[in-house]
Every structure is written in structure tokens, then in C-alpha cells.
C-alpha positions as CSV (number, residue, x, y, z in Angstrom):
1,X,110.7,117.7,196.8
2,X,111.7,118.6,193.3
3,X,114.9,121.2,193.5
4,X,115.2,123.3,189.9
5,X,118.4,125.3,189.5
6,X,118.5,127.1,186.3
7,X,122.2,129.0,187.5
8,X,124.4,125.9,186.0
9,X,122.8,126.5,182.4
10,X,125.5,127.8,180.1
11,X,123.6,129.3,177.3
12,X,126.4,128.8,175.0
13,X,126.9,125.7,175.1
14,X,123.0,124.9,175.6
15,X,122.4,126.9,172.2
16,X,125.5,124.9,170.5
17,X,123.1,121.6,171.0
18,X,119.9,123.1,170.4
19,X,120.8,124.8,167.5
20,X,121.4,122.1,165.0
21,X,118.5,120.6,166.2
22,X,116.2,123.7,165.3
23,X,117.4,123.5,162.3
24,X,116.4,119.8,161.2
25,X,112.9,120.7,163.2
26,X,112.8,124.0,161.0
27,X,113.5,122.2,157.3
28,X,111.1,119.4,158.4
29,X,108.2,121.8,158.7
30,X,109.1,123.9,155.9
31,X,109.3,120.9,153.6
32,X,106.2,119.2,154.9
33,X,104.4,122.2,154.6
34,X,105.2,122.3,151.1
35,X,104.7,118.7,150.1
36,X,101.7,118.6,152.0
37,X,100.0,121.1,150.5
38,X,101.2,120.5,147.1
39,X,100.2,117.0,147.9
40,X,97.4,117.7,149.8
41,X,96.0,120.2,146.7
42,X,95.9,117.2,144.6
43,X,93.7,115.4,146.9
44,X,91.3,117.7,148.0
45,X,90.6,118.1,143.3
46,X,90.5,114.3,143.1
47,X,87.7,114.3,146.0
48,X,86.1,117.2,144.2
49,X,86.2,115.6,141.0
50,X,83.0,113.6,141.2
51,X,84.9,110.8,139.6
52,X,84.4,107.6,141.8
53,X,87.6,105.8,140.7
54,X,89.7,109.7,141.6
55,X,87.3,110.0,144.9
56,X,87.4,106.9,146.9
57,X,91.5,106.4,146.4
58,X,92.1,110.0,147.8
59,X,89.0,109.8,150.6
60,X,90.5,106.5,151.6
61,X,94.0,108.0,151.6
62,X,92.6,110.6,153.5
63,X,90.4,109.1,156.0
64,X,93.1,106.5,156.8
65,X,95.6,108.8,157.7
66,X,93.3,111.3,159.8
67,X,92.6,108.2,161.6
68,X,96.1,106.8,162.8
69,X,98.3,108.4,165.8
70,X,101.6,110.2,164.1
71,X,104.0,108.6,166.3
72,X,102.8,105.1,164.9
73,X,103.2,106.4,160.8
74,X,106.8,107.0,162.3
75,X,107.8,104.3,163.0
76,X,106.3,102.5,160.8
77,X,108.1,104.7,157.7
78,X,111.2,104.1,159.9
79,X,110.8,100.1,161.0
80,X,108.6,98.6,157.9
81,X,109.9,100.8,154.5
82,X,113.3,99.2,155.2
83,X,112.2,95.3,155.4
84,X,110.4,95.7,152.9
85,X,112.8,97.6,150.5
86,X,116.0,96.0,151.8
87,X,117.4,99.4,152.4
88,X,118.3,101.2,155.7
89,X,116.7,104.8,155.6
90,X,117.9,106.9,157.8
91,X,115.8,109.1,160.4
92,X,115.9,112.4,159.0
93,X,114.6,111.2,155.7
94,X,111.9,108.7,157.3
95,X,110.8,111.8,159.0
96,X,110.6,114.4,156.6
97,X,108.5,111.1,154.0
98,X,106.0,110.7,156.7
99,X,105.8,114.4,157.7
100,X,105.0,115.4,154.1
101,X,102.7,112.4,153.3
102,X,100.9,112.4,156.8
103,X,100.7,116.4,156.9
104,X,99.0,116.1,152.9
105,X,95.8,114.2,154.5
106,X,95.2,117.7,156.6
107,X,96.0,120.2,154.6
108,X,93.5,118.1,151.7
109,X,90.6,118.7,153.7
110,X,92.0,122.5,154.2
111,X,92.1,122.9,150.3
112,X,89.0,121.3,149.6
113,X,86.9,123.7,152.4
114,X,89.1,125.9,150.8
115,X,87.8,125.4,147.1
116,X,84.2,124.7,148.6
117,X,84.1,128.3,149.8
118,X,84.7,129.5,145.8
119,X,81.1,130.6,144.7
120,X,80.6,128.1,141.7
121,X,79.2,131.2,139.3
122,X,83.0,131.5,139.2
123,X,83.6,128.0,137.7
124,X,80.8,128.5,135.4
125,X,81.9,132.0,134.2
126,X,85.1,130.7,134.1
127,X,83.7,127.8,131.7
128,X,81.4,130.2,129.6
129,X,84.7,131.8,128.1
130,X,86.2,129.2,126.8
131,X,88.4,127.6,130.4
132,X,89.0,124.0,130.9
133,X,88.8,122.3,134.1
134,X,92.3,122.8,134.9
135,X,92.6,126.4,133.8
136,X,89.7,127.4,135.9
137,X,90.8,125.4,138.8
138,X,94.5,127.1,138.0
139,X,93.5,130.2,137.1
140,X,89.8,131.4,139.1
141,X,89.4,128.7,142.2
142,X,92.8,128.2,143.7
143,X,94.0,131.3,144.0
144,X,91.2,132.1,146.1
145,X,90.8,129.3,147.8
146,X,94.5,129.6,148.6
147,X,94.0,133.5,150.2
148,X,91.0,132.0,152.0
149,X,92.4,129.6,153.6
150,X,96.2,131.0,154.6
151,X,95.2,131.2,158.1
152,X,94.2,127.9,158.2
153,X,97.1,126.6,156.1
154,X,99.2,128.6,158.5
155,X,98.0,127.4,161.6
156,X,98.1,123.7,160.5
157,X,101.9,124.7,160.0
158,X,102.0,125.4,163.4
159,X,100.6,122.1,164.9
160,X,103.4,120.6,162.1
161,X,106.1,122.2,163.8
162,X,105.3,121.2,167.3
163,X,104.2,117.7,166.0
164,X,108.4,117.8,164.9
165,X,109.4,116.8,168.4
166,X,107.5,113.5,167.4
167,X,111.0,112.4,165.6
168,X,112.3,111.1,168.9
169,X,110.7,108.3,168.5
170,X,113.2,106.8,165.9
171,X,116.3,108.7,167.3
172,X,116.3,112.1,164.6
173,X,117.9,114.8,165.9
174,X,115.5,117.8,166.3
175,X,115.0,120.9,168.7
176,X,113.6,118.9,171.6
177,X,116.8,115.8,170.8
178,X,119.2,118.9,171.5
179,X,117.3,120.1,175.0
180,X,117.7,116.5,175.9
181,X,121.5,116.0,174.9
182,X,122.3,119.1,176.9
183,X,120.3,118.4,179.9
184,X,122.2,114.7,180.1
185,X,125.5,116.7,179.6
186,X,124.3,118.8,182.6
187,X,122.8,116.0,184.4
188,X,120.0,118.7,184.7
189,X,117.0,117.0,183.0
190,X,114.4,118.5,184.4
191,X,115.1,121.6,183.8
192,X,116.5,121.9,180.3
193,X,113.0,120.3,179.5
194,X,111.0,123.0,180.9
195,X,113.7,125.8,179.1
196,X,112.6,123.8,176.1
197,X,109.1,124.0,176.9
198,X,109.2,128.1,177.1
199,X,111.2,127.8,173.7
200,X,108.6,126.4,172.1
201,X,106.2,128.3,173.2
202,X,107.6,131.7,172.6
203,X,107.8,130.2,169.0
204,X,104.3,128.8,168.2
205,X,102.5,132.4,170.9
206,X,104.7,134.5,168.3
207,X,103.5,132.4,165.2
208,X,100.1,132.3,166.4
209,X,99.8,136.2,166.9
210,X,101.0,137.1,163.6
211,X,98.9,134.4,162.0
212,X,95.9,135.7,164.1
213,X,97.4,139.5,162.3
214,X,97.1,138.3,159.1
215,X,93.8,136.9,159.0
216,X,92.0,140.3,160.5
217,X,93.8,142.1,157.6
218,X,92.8,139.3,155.1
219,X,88.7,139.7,156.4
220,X,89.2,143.4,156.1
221,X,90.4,142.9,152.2
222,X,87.4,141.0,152.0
């Protein structure tokens, strides 16, 4: 029968492992989330570009990614970069490469429903006075498709900082690497995992409410 006793957990010293974890786990996401968008932006305009040799690259791209577990990218970033560069790379910069390159291929297809829900009379009125391609993209289309889709973008961001606890995998320290290091320390496993279990979800309830806020004022604007 399994026996939980939470009354040996000293918070201080639980919070003095966990914190530099949340920390790595909090610049991973905010750095993905920016890359990948960034990233991903450029993506979802080469797919829209109807130009086959700026399509198939970024659909492949895409596509390939969408279809391949995250833990495996991991480790491969972290086992196969290194042979073939001759360098070691450490974990926390393996992660935060294949966060921001594996988070781009999700937030593309965000950006490109995102530019897809644009009404095109905008792109044309944006071409009858005078725009190019780029200033109409820069100036009309993505800063709409950008308010659209913050929910979305948002929520994504969520799933990325969950997805963090993936880094174990290749040894980083992150949010869930500090739950673990204190439960060995306290030879209480079990229950410094479910501690960090609540954690997280206190985290991604409260970002999911104020995301879920922000697109009901966002529909009212509309």
C-alpha cells in the first residue's frame, strides 16, 4: 500500500532546488516562443507565397517536424549536432535550438490560419495604393493576423512550457529536474512528484484562464 507523507517537505529547501530550475524552464519558453514565432512567421509567408521553390522547403520543414515525437528531436540536437560538428553542446543550449526550431513548425501553421483569416480586399486595397508585398504583409496582414490569433499563439505557449519538462531526457536542469533532485535528497519520490504535478498545474489553470480572458475581450473588440 503506497504511504504519502507530505510533513517531511521543507519548503525552503524544496523551493531552493526548484527554483533554478523554473527558471531555465521559464527562459526556454520565453525564447522558443519568440524564435518560433519569428521563425514560424517566415514559414507560414513562404507557404503563402505561391512560389513552389519557397512552398515545398517550408511545407516539408513543416510537415516533418509536426510528424516526429519531441523527445526524439531532443536527443537527436543533443546526441547527432555534436558528431557531426565535433563540438560538445551543452543541454541547455541543445534545448532551447530544438525548442525554438521544433516550436516554429506550430506556430507556422498558427500564422498562416492566422494570415488566411485576413479578408484579401485588404491585400488588394493595400496594393491599389501603391504597397509592395512586404509592406502590405508588414503593414495591413500581420498585424491582424497577429491580434487574431494571440489566443492561439498563447495557448501553444502553454503546451511549450509543459512540453519543457521534456529536457530530462538529455540531463538539463528544469522545473521538473529540481522536483526530482529534492525528492532523492528527501528520499521522498513519490511525493515531490505529485507537489510538482499541482505546481504545474496551478501554472498552466492560471495561464489558461487569463488566456481564455483575453480572447472574450479580443471577440468583443471585434
Amino acid at each position: 500500500m503506497l504511504n504519502l507523507d507530505f510533513a517531511f517537505l521543507n519548503w525552503g529547501v524544496i523551493s531552493s532546488f526548484v527554483a533554478k530550475g523554473f527558471f531555465f524552464s521559464l527562459q526556454l519558453t520565453l525564447v522558443a516562443m519568440i524564435g518560433g514565432i519569428l521563425i514560424g512567421t517566415l514559414l507560414a509567408l513562404m507557404r503563402l507565397s505561391g512560389k513552389p521553390w519557397l512552398v515545398m522547403p517550408a511545407a516539408a520543414y513543416v510537415n516533418t517536424l509536426r510528424s516526429i515525437p519531441l523527445v526524439m528531436v531532443i536527443l537527436w540536437f543533443f546526441l547527432l549536432i555534436p558528431l557531426m560538428t565535433g563540438r560538445p553542446m551543452g543541454a541547455e543550449v541543445s534545448a532551447i535550438i530544438t525548442f525554438t526550431l521544433f516550436e516554429a513548425a506550430y506556430y507556422s501553421e498558427i500564422m498562416r490560419a492566422g494570415i488566411q483569416s485576413v479578408a484579401k480586399g485588404q491585400v488588394y486595397a493595400g496594393y491599389a495604393v501603391g504597397m509592395t508585398y512586404r509592406q502590405t504583409m508588414q503593414l495591413v496582414v500581420l498585424p491582424q493576423a497577429f491580434r487574431n490569433m494571440l489566443p492561439v499563439l498563447l495557448t501553444q505557449t502553454i503546451i511549450l512550457f509543459q512540453d519543457t519538462s521534456l529536457v530530462y531526457a538529455i540531463g538539463a536542469y528544469d522545473m521538473l529536474k529540481g522536483f526530482e533532485v529534492a525528492g532523492k535528497n528527501f528520499n521522498r519520490p513519490v511525493e515531490t512528484y505529485l507537489v510538482a504535478a499541482v505546481v504545474y498545474f496551478v501554472i498552466c489553470f492560471g495561464l489558461s484562464m487569463t488566456v481564455r480572458r483575453l480572447q472574450a475581450k479580443i471577440q468583443i473588440i471585434r
